[in-house]
KOLTISE-447322 format. One record per atom (N, C-alpha, C): residue number from 1; chain; x, y, z. Coordinates in steps of 0.1 Angstrom, whole numbers, padded with zeros to 4 digits. Layout:
<sites>
+-----+-------+-------+-------+-------+
!   n ! chain !    px !    py !    pz !
+-----+-------+-------+-------+-------+
! NUM !     A !     X !     Y !     Z !
...
+-----+-------+-------+-------+-------+
</sites>
This chain:
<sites>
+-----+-------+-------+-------+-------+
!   n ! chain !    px !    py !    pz !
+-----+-------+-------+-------+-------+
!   1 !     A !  0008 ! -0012 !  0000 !
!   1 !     A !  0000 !  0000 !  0000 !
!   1 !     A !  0009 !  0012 !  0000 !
!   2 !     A !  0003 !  0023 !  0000 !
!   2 !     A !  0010 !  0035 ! -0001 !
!   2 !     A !  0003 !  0043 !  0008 !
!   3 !     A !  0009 !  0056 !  0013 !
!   3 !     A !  0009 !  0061 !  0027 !
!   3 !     A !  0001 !  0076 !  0016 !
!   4 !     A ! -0016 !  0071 !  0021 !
!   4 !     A ! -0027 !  0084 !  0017 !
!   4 !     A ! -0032 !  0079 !  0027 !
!   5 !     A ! -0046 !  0094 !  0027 !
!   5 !     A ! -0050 !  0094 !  0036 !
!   5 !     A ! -0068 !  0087 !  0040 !
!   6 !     A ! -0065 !  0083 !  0023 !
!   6 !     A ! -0079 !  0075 !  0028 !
!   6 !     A ! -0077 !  0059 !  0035 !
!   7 !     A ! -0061 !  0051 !  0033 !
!   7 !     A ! -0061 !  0042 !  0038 !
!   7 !     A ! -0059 !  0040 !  0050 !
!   8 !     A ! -0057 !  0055 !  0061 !
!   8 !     A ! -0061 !  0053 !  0075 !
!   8 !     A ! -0050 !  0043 !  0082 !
!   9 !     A ! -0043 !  0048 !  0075 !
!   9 !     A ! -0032 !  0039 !  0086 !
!   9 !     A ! -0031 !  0043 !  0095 !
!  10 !     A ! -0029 !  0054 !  0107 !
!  10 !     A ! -0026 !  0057 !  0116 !
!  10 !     A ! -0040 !  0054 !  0123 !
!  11 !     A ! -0055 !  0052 !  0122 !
!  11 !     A ! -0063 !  0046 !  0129 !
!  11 !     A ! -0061 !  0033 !  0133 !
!  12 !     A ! -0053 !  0025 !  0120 !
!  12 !     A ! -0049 !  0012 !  0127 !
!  12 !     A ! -0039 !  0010 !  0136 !
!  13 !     A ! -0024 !  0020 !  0137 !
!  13 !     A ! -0016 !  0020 !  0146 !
!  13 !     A ! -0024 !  0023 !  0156 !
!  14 !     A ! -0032 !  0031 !  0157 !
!  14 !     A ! -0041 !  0035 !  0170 !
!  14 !     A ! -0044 !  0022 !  0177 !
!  15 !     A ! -0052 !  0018 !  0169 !
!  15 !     A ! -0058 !  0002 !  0170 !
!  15 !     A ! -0051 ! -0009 !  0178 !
!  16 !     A ! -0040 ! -0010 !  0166 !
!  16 !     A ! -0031 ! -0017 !  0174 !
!  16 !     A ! -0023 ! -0016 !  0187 !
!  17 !     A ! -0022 ! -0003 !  0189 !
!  17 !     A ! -0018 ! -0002 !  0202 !
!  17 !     A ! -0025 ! -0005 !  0213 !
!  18 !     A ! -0035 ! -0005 !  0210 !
!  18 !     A ! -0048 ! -0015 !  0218 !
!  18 !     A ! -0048 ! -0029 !  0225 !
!  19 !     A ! -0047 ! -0032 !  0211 !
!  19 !     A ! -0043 ! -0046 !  0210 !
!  19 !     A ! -0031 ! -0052 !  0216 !
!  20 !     A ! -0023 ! -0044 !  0216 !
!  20 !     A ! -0004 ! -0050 !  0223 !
!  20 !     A ! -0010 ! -0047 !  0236 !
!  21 !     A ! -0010 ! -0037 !  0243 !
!  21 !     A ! -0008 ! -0029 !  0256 !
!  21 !     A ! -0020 ! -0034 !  0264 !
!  22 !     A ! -0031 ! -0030 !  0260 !
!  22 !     A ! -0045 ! -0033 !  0264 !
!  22 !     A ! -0049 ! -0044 !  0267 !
!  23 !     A ! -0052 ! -0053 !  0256 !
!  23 !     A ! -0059 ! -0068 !  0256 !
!  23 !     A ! -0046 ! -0076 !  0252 !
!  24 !     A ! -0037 ! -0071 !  0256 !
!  24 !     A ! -0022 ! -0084 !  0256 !
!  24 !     A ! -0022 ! -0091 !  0247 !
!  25 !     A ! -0023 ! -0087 !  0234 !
!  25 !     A ! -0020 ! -0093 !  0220 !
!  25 !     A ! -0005 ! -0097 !  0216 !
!  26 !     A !  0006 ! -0108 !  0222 !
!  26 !     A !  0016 ! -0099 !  0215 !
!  26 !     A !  0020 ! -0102 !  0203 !
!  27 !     A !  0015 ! -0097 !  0193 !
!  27 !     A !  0017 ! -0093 !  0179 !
!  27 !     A !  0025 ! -0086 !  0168 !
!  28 !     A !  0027 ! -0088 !  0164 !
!  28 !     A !  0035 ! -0076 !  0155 !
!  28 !     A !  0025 ! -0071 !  0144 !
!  29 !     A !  0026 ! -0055 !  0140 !
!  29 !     A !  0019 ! -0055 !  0132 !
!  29 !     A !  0028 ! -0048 !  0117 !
!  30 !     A !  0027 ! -0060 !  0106 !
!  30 !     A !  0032 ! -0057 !  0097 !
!  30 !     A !  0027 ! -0045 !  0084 !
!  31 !     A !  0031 ! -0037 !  0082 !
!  31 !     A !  0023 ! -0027 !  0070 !
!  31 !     A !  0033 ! -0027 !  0056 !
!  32 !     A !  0026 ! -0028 !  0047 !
!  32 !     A !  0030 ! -0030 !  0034 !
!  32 !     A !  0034 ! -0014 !  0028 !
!  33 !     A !  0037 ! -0002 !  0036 !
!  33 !     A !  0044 !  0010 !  0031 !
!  33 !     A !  0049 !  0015 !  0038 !
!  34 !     A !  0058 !  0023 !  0036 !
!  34 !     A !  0067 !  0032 !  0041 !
!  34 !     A !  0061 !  0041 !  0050 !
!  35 !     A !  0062 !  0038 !  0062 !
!  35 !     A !  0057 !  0049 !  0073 !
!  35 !     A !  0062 !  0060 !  0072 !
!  36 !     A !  0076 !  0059 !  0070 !
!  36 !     A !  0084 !  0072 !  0079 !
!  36 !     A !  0081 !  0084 !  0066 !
!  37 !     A !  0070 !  0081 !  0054 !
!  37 !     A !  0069 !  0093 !  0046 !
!  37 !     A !  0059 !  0098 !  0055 !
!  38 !     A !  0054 !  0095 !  0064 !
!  38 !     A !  0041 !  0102 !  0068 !
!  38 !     A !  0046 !  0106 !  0086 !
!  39 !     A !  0050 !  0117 !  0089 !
!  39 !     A !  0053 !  0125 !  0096 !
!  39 !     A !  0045 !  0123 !  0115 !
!  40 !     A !  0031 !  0126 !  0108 !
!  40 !     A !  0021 !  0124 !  0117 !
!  40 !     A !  0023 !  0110 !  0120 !
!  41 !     A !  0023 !  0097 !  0113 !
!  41 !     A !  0022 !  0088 !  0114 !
!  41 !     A !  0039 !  0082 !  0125 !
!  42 !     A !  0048 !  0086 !  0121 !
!  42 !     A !  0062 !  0082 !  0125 !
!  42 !     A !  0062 !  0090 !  0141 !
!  43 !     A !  0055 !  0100 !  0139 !
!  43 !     A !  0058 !  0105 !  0151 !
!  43 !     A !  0049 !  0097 !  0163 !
!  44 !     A !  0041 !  0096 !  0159 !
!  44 !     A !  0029 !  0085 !  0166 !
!  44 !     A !  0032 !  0074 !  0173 !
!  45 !     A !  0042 !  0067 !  0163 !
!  45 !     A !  0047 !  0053 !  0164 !
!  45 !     A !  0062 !  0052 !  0177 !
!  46 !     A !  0064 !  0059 !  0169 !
!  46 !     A !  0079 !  0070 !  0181 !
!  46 !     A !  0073 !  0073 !  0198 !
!  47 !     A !  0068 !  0080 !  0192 !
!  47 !     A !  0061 !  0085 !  0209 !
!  47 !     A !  0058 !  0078 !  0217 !
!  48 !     A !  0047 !  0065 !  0208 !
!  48 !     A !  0045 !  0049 !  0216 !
!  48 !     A !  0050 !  0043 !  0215 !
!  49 !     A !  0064 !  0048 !  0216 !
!  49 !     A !  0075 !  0029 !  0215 !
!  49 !     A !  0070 !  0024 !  0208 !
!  50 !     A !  0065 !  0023 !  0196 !
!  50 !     A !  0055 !  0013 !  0185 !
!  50 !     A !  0066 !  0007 !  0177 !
!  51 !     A !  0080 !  0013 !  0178 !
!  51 !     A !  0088 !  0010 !  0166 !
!  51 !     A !  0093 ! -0004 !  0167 !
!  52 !     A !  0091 ! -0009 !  0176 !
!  52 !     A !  0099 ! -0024 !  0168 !
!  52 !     A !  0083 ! -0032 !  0169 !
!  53 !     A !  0075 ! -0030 !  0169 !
!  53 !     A !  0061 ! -0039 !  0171 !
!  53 !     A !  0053 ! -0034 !  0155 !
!  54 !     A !  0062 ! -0018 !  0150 !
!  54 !     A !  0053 ! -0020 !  0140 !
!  54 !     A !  0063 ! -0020 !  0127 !
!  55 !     A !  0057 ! -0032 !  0119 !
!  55 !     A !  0073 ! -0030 !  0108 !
!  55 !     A !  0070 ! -0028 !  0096 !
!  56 !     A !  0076 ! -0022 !  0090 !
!  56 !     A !  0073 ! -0015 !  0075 !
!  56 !     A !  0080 ! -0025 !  0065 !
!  57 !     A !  0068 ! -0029 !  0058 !
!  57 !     A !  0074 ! -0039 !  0041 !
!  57 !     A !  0070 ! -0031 !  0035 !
!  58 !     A !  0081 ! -0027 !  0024 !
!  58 !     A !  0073 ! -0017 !  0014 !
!  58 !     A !  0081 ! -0028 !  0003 !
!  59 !     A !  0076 ! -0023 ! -0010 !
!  59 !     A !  0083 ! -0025 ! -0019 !
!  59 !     A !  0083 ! -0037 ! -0021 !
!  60 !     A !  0079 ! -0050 ! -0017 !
!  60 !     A !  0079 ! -0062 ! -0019 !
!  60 !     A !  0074 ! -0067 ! -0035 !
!  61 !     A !  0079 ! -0076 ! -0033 !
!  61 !     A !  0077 ! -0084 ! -0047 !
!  61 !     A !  0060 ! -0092 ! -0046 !
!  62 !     A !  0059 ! -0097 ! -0055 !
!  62 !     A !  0047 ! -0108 ! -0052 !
!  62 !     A !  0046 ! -0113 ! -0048 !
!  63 !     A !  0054 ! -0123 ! -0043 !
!  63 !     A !  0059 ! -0134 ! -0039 !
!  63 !     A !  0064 ! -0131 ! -0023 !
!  64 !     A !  0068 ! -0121 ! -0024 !
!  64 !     A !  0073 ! -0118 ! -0006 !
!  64 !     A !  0058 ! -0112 !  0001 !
!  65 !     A !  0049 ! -0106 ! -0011 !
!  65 !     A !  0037 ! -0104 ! -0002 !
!  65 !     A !  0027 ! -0113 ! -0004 !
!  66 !     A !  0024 ! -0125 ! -0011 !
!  66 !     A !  0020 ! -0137 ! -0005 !
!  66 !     A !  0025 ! -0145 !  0003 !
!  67 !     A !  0041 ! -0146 !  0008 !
!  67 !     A !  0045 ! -0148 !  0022 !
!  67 !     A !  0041 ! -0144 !  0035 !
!  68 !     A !  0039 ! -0127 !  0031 !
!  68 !     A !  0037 ! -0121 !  0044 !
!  68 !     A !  0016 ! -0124 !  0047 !
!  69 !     A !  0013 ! -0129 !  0036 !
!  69 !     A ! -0002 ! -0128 !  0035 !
!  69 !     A ! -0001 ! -0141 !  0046 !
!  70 !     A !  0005 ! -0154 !  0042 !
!  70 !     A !  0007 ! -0166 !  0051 !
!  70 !     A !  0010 ! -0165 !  0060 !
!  71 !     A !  0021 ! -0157 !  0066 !
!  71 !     A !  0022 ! -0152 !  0078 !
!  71 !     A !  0016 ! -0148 !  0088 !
!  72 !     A !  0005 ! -0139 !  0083 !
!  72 !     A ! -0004 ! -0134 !  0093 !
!  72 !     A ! -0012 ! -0140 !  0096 !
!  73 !     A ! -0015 ! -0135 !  0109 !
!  73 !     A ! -0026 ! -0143 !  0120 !
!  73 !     A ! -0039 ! -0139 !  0110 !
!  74 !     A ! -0040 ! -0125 !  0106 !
!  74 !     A ! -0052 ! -0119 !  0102 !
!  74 !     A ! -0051 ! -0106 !  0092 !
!  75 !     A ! -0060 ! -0107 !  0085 !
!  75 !     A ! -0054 ! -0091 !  0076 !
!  75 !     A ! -0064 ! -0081 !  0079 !
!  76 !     A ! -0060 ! -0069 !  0082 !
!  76 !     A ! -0068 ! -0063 !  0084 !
!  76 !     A ! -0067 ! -0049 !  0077 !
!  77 !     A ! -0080 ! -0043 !  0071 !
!  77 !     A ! -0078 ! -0034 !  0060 !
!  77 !     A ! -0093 ! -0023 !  0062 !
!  78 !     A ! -0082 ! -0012 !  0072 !
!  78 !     A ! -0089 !  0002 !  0076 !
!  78 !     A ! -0093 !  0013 !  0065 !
!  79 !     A ! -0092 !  0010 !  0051 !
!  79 !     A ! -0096 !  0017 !  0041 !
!  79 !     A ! -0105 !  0021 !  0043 !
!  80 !     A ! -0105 !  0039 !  0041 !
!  80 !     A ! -0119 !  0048 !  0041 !
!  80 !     A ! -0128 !  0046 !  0031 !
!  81 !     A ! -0112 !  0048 !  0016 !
!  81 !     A ! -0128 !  0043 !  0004 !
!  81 !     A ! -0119 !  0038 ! -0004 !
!  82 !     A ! -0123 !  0027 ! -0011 !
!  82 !     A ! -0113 !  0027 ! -0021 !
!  82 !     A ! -0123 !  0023 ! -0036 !
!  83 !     A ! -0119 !  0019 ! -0049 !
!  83 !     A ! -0124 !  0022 ! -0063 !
!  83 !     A ! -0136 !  0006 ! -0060 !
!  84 !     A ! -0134 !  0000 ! -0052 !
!  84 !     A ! -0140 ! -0014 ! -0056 !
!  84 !     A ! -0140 ! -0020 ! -0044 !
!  85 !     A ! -0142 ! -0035 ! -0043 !
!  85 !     A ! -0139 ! -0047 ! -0029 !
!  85 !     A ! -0123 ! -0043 ! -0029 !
!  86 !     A ! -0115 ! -0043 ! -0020 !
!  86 !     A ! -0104 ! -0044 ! -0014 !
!  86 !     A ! -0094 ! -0056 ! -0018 !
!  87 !     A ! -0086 ! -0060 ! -0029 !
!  87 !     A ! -0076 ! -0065 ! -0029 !
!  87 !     A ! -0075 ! -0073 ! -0021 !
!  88 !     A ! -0069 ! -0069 ! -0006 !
!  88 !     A ! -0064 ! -0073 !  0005 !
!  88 !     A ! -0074 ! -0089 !  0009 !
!  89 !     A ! -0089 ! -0089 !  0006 !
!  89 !     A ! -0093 ! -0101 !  0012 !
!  89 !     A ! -0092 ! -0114 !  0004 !
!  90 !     A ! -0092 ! -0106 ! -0011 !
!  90 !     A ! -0083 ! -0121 ! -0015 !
!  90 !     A ! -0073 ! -0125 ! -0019 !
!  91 !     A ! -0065 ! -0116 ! -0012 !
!  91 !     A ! -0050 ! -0117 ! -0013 !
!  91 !     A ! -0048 ! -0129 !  0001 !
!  92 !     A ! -0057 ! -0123 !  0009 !
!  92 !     A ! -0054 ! -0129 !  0023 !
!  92 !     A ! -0058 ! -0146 !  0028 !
!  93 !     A ! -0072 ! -0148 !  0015 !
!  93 !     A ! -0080 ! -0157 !  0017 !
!  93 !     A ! -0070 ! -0166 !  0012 !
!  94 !     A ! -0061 ! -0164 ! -0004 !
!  94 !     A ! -0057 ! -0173 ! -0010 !
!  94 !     A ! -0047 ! -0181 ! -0002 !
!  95 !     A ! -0041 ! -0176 !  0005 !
!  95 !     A ! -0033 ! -0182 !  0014 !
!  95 !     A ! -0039 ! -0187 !  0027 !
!  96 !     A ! -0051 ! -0189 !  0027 !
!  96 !     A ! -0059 ! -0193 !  0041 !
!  96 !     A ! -0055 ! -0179 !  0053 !
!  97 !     A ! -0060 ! -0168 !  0055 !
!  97 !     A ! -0061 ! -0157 !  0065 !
!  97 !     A ! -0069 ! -0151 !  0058 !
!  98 !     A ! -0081 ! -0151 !  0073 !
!  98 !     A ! -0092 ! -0142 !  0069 !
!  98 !     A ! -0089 ! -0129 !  0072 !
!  99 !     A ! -0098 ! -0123 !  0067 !
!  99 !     A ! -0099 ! -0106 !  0069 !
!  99 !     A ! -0111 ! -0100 !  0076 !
! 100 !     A ! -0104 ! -0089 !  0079 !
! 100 !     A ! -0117 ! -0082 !  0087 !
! 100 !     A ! -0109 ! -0063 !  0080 !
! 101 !     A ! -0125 ! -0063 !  0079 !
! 101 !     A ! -0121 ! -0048 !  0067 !
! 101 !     A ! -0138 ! -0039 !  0071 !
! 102 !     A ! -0132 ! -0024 !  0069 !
! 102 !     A ! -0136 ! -0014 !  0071 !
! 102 !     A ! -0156 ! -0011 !  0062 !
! 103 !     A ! -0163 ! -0014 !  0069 !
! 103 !     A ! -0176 ! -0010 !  0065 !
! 103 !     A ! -0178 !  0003 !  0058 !
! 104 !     A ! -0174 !  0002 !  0046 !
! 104 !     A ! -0175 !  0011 !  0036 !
! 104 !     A ! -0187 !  0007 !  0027 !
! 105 !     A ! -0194 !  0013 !  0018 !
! 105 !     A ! -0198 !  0007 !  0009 !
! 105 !     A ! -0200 !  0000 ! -0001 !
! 106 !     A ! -0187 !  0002 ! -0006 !
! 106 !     A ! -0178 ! -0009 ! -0013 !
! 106 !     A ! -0179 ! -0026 ! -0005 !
! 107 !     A ! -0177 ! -0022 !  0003 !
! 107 !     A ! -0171 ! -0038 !  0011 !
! 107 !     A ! -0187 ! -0040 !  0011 !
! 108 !     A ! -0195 ! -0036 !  0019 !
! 108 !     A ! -0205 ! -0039 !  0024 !
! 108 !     A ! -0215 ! -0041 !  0010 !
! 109 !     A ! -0214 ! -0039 ! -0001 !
! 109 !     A ! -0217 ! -0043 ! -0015 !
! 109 !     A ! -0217 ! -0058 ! -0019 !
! 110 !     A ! -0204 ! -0060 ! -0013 !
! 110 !     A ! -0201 ! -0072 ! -0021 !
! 110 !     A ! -0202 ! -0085 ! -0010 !
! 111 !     A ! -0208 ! -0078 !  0005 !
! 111 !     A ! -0209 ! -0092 !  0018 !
! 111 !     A ! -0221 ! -0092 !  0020 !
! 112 !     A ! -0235 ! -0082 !  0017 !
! 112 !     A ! -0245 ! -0084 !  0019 !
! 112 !     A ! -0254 ! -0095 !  0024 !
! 113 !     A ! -0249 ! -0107 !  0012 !
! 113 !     A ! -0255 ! -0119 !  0011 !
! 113 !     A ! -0251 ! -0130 !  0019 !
! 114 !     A ! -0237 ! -0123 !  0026 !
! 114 !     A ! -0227 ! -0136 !  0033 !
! 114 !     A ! -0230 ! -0137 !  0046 !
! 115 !     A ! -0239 ! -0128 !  0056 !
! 115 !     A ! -0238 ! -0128 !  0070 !
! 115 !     A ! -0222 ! -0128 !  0069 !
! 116 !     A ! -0216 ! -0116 !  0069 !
! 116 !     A ! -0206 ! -0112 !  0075 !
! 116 !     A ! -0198 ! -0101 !  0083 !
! 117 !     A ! -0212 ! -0097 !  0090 !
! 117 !     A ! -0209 ! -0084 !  0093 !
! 117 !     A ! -0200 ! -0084 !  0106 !
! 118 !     A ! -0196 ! -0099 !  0112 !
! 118 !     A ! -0184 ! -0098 !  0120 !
! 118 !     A ! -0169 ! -0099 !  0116 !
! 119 !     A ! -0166 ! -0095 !  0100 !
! 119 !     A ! -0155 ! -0089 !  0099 !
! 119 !     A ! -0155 ! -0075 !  0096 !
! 120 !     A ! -0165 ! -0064 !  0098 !
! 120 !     A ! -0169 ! -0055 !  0095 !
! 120 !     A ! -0168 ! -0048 !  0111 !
! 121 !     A ! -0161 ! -0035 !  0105 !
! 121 !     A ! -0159 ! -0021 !  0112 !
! 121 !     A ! -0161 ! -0012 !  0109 !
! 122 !     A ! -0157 ! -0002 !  0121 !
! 122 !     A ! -0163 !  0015 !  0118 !
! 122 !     A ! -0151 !  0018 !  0112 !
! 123 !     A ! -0148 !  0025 !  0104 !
! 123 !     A ! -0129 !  0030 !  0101 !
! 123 !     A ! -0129 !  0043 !  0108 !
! 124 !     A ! -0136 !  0048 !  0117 !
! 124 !     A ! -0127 !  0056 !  0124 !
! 124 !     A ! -0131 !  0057 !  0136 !
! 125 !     A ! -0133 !  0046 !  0145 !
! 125 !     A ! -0129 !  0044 !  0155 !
! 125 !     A ! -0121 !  0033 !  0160 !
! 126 !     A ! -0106 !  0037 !  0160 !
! 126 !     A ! -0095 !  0030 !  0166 !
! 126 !     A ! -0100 !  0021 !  0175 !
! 127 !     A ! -0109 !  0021 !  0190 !
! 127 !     A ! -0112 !  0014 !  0199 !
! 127 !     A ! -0119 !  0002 !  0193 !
! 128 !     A ! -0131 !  0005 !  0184 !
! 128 !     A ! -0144 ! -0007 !  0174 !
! 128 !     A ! -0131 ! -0017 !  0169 !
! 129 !     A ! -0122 ! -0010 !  0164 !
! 129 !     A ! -0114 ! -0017 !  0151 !
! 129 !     A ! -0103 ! -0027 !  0160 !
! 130 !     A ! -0097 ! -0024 !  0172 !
! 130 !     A ! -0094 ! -0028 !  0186 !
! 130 !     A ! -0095 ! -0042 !  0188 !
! 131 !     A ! -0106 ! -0040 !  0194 !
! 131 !     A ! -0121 ! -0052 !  0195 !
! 131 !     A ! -0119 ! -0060 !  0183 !
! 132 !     A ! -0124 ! -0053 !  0171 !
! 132 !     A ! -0123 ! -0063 !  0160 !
! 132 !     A ! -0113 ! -0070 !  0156 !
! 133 !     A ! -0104 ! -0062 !  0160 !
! 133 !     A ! -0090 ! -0070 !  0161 !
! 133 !     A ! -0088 ! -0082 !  0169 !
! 134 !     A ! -0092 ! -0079 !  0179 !
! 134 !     A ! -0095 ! -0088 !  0190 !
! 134 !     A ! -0098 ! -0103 !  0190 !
! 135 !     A ! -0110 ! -0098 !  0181 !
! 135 !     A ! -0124 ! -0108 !  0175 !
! 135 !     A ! -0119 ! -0114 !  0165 !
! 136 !     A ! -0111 ! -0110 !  0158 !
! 136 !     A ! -0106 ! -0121 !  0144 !
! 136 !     A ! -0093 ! -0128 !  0151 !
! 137 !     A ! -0086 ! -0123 !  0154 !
! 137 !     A ! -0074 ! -0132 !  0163 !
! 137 !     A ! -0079 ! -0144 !  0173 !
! 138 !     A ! -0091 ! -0140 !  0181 !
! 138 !     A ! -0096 ! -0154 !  0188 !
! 138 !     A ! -0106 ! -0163 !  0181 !
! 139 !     A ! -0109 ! -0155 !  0162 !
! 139 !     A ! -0119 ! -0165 !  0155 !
! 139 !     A ! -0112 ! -0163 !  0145 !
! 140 !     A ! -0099 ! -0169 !  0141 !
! 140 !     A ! -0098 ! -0171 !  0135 !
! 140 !     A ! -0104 ! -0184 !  0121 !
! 141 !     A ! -0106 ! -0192 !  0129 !
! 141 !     A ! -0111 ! -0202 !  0120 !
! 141 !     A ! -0128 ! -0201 !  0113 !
! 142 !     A ! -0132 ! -0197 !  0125 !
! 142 !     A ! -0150 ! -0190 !  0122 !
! 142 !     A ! -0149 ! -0182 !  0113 !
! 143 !     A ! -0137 ! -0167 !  0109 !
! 143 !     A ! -0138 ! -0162 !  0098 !
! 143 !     A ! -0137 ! -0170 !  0087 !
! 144 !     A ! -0125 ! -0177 !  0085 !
! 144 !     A ! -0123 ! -0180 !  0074 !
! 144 !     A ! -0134 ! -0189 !  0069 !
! 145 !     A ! -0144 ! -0201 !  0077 !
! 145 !     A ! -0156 ! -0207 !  0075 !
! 145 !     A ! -0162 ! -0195 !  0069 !
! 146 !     A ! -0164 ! -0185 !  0075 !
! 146 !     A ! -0175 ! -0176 !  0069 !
! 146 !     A ! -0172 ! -0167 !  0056 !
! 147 !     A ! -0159 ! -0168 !  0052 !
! 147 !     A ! -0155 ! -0158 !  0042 !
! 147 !     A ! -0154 ! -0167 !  0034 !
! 148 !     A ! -0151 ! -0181 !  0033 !
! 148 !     A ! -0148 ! -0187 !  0024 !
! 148 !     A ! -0158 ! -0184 !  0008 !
! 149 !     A ! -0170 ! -0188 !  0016 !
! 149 !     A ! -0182 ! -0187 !  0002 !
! 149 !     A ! -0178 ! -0173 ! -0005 !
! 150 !     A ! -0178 ! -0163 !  0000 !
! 150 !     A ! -0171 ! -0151 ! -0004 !
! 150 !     A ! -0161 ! -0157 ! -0014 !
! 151 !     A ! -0149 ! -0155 ! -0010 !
! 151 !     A ! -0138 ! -0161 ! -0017 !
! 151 !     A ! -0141 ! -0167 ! -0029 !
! 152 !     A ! -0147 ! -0183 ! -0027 !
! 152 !     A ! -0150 ! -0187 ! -0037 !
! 152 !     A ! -0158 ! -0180 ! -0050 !
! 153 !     A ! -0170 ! -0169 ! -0044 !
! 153 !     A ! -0174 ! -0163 ! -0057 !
! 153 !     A ! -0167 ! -0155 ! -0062 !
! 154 !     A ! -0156 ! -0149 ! -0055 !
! 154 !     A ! -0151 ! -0141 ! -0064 !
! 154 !     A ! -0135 ! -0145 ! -0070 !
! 155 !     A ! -0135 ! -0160 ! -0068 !
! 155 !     A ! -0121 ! -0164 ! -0073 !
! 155 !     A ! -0130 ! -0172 ! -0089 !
! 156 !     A ! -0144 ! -0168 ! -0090 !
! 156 !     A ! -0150 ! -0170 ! -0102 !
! 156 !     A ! -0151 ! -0162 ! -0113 !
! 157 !     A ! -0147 ! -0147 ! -0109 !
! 157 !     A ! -0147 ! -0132 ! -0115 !
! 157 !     A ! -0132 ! -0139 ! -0124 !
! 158 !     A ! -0137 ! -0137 ! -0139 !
! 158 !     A ! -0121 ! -0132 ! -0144 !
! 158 !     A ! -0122 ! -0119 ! -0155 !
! 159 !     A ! -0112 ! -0117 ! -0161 !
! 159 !     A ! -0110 ! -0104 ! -0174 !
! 159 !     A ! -0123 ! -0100 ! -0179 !
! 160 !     A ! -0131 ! -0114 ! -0189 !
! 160 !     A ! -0138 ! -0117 ! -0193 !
! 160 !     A ! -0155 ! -0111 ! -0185 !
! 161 !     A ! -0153 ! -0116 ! -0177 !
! 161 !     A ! -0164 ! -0109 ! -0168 !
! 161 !     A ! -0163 ! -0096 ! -0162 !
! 162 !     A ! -0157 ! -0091 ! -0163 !
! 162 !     A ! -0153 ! -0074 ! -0158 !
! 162 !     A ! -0153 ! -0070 ! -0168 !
! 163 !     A ! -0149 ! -0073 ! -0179 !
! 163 !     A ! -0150 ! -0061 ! -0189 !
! 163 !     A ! -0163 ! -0063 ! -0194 !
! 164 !     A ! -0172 ! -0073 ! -0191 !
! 164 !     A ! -0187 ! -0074 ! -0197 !
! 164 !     A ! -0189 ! -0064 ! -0184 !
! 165 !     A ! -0187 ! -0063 ! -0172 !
! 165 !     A ! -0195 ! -0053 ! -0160 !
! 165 !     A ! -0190 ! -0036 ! -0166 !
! 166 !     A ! -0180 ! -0039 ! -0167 !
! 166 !     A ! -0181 ! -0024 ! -0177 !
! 166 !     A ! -0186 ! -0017 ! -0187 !
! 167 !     A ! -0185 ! -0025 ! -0199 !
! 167 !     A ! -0193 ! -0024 ! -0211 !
! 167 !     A ! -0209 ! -0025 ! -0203 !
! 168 !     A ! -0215 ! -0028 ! -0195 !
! 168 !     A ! -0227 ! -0027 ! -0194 !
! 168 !     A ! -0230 ! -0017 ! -0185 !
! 169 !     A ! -0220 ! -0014 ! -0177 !
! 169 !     A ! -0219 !  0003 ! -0176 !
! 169 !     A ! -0217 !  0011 ! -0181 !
! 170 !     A ! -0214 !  0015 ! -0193 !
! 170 !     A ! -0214 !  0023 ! -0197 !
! 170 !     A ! -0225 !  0023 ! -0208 !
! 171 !     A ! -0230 !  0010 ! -0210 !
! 171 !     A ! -0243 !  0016 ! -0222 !
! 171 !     A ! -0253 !  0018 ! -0210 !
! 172 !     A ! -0254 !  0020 ! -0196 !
! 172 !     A ! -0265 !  0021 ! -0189 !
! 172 !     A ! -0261 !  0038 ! -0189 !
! 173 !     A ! -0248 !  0041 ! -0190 !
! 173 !     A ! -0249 !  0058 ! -0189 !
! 173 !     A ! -0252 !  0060 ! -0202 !
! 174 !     A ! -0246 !  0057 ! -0214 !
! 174 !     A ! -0248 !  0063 ! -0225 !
! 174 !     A ! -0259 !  0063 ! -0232 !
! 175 !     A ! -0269 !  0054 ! -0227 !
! 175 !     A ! -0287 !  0054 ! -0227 !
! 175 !     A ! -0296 !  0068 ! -0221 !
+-----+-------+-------+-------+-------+
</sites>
């Protein structure tokens, strides 16, 4: 990821400091960009001793971030808004780690049908996201039962079918 401000990373360092200090998680929390470009953010992490609990992968290959996808206990993705469903859950799924991601409309588009509103959070309250954190590390396996169906429909999406969802968007505007 890259360090904007709709991906809310510093609500998650919030979060996670929750999680270490608070509810005795001890965890490491890995982020896929470069912190120290975000000022607010470095200084945050600084101030709470966060620095060796929170570690910055940037730049990775494919292959090093489906390692780190296997690695984790959990993925978790505080995005305010982003163009579509979030990458991140089936980045996470394919390697068996479920996700718990930010109640946007986007997200909440595409889980409607799944009863899944216990990987779903507020993105900006650090404490909700906390908890949620919480809640996917001691269910781990209950998420992934419940995301799976998920997963599976959308590991049925290819080229082919996206570019028919667009071509039929755009003759619905050009009508």
């Amino acid at each position: 990821s890259q360090i904007r401000g709709n991906k809310n990373i510093l609500t998650l360092v919030k979060a996670y400091k929750l999680v270490l200090r608070k509810y005795s998680h001890p965890i490491k929390l890995f982020l896929t960009c470069n912190y120290v470009m975000d000022k607010e953010l470095t200084d945050y992490i600084y101030d709470h001793n966060l620095q060796y609990d929170v570690l910055s992968f940037f730049q990775v290959t494919n292959q090093q971030l489906a390692a780190l996808y296997k690695c984790a206990e959990l993925v978790v993705n505080p995005t305010l808004y982003e163009g579509g469903f979030p990458f991140t859950f089936g980045e996470g799924m394919s390697v068996g780690t479920p996700s718990i991601m930010s109640d946007i409309p986007q997200v909440r588009e595409e889980t409607q049908n799944y009863e899944l509103s216990d990987m779903l959070f507020d993105p900006y309250d650090h404490e909700k996201l906390a908890e949620k954190i919480v809640y996917g590390l001691e269910n781990r396996s209950k998420l992934i039962e419940k995301e799976t169906p998920l997963y599976q429909k959308m590991c049925k999406r290819d080229w082919k079918t996206v570019g028919q969802e667009y071509i039929n968007v755009f003759k619905k505007f050009a009508s």
